[in-house]
N, C-alpha and C positions, 0 to 999 in steps of 0.2 A: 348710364343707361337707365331710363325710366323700365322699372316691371309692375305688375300688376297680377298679383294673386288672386284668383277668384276661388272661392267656395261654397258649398250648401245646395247646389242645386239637387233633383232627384225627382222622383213623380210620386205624386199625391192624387188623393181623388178628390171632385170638386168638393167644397168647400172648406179642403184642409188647408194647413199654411205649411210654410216654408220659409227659409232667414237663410238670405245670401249675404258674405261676405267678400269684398276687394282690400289686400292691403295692399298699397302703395311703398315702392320703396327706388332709391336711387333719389337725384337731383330735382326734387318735387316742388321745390320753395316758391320757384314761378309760378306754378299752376294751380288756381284757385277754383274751380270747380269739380267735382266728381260726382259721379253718376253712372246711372244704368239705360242700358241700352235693350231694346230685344229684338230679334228677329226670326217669324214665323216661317215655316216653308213656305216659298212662292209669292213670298212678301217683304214691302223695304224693312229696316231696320229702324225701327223707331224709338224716340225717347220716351222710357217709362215715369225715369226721377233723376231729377239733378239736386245735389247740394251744395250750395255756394260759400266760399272760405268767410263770410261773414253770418255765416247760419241762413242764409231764407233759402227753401224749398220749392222747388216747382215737380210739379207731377200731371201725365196724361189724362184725361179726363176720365177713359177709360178706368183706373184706379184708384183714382179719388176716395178715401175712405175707406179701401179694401190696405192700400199699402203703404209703409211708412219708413222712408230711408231718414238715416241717423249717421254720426259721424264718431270713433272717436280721434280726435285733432292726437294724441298723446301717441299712437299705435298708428298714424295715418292710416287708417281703415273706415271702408264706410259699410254700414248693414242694410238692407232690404227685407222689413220684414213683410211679408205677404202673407196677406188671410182672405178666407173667403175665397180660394181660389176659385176660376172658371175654366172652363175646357178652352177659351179662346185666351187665356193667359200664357198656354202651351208654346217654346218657342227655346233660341237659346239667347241667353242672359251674356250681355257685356258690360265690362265695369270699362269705365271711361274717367279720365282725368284729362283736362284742357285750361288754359290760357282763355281766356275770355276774351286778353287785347288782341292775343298774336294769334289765335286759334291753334299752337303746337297742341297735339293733341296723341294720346296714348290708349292703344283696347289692351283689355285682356285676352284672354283665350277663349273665350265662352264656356257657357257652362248652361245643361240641358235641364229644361224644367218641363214634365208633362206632366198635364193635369186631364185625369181620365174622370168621364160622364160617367 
């Protein structure tokens, strides 16, 4: 059974940072990307940052430059580190790992991030 440990979230005021952690653990060898997920009250669940088992990065436009996920491959773990937060970064945090072919795909628990104006 695939788990997925999340941590780090917590509330900051805007333009403090914060560093989430996912470690992966169980039967993971198939699934080549990981990444985060968020979802605001009252709103879908969107992709913040993905990192793919060959290193390339993709991230919401929204964060671009404010956030930067990293991997280490040795710990299966991936980080988020976020700076410059914003009040509309406010939401909870899911770490995701998926199959790209097959789309199997695993969340975490969430983990709450508020960022107060």
């Amino acid at each position: 059974q695939v788990q997925l440990a999340e941590s780090g979230g917590g509330s900051v005021q805007a333009g403090g940072s914060l560093r989430l952690s996912c470690a992966a653990s169980g039967p993971i060898s198939s699934f080549n990307a990981m990444g985060w997920y968020r979802q605001a009250p009252g709103k879908q669940r969107e992709l913040v940052a993905v990192i793919i088992s060959g290193g390339s990065t993709n991230y919401a436009a929204s964060v671009k430059g404010r956030f930067t996920i990293s991997r280490d491959s040795a710990k299966n773990t991936v980080h988020l580190q976020m700076n410059s937060l914003k009040p509309e970064d406010t939401g909870v945090y899911y770490c995701n790992i998926r199959n790209l072919v097959s789309y199997d795909q695993y969340w975490g628990q969430g983990t709450q991030v508020t960022v107060s104006s």
